[in-house]
C-alpha positions in Angstrom: 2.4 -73.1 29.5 0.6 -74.0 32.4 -3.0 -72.9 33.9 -1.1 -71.3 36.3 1.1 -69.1 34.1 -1.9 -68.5 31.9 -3.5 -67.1 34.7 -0.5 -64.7 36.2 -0.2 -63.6 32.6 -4.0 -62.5 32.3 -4.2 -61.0 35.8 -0.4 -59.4 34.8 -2.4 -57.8 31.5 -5.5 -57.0 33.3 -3.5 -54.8 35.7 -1.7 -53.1 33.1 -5.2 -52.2 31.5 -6.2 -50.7 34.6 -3.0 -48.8 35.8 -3.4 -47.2 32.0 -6.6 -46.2 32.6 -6.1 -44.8 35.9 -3.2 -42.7 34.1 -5.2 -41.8 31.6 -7.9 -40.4 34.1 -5.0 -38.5 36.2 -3.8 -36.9 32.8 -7.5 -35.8 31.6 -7.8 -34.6 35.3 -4.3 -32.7 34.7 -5.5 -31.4 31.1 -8.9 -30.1 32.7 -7.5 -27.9 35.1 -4.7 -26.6 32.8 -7.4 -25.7 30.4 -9.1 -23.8 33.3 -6.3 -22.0 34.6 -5.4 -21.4 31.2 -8.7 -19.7 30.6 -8.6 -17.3 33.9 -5.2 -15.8 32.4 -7.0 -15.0 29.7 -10.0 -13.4 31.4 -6.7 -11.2 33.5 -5.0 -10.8 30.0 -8.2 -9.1 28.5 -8.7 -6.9 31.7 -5.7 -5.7 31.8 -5.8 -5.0 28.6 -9.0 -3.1 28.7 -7.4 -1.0 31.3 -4.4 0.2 29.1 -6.4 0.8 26.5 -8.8 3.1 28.5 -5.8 4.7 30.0 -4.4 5.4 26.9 -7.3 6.9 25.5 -7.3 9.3 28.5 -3.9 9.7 27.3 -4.5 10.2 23.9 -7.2 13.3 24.5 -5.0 14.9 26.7 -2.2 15.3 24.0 -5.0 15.9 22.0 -5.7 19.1 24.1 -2.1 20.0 24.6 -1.5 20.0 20.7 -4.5 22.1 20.0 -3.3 24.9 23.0 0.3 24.8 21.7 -0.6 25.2 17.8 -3.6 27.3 18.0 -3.7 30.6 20.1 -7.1 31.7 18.8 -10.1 33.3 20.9 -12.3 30.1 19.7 -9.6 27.6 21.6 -10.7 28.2 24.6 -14.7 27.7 24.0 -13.1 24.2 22.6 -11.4 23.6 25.6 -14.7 24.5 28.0 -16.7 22.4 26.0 -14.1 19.5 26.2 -14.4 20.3 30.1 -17.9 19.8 30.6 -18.1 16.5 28.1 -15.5 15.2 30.3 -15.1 16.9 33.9 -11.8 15.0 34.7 -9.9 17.2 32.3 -10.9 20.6 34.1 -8.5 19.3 36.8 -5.9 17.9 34.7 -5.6 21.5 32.4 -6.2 23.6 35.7 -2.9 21.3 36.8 -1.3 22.5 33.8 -1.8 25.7 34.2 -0.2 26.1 37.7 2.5 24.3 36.5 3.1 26.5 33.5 2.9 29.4 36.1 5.7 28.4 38.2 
């Protein structure tokens, strides 16, 4: 081999080196803001999540209600049901709902 192919050879490896490493950087870059994005679903996931499950608790104590009214017919029901009212004023609307509806 001559100088001159010694040369091309070493600036031929040399750019090699630095094409790799300017992949590499792109694919850390890429990586990064996978991760990131990655990590905002999440934060969406667990909201949306958080609003299901406090929907379905509101869910929950309404059957809860419903059961007691259609299993229990005694005088003391409906003290449980005004109490439940003013621990949790949305209700009055939803059972005074129910009660029109049942009417009709």
């Amino acid at each position: 081999m001559t100088g001159m192919e010694v040369f091309a050879f070493c600036a031929l490896v040399l750019l090699l080196i630095c094409a790799m490493g300017m992949g590499l950087d792109a694919y850390k870059r890429r990586m990064d803001l996978r991760e990131k994005e990655l990590e905002l679903l999440a934060a969406r996931t667990a909201e949306k999540a958080a609003q299901y499950a406090a929907g379905a608790e509101r869910l929950e104590q309404r059957v809860r209600v419903l059961e007691r009214i259609a299993t229990d017919r005694a005088a003391s029901l409906a003290d449980e049901i005004g109490r439940a009212v003013e621990q949790n004023p949305a209700l009055a609307g939803q059972i005074e709902a129910l009660r029109e509806a049942r009417a009709s």
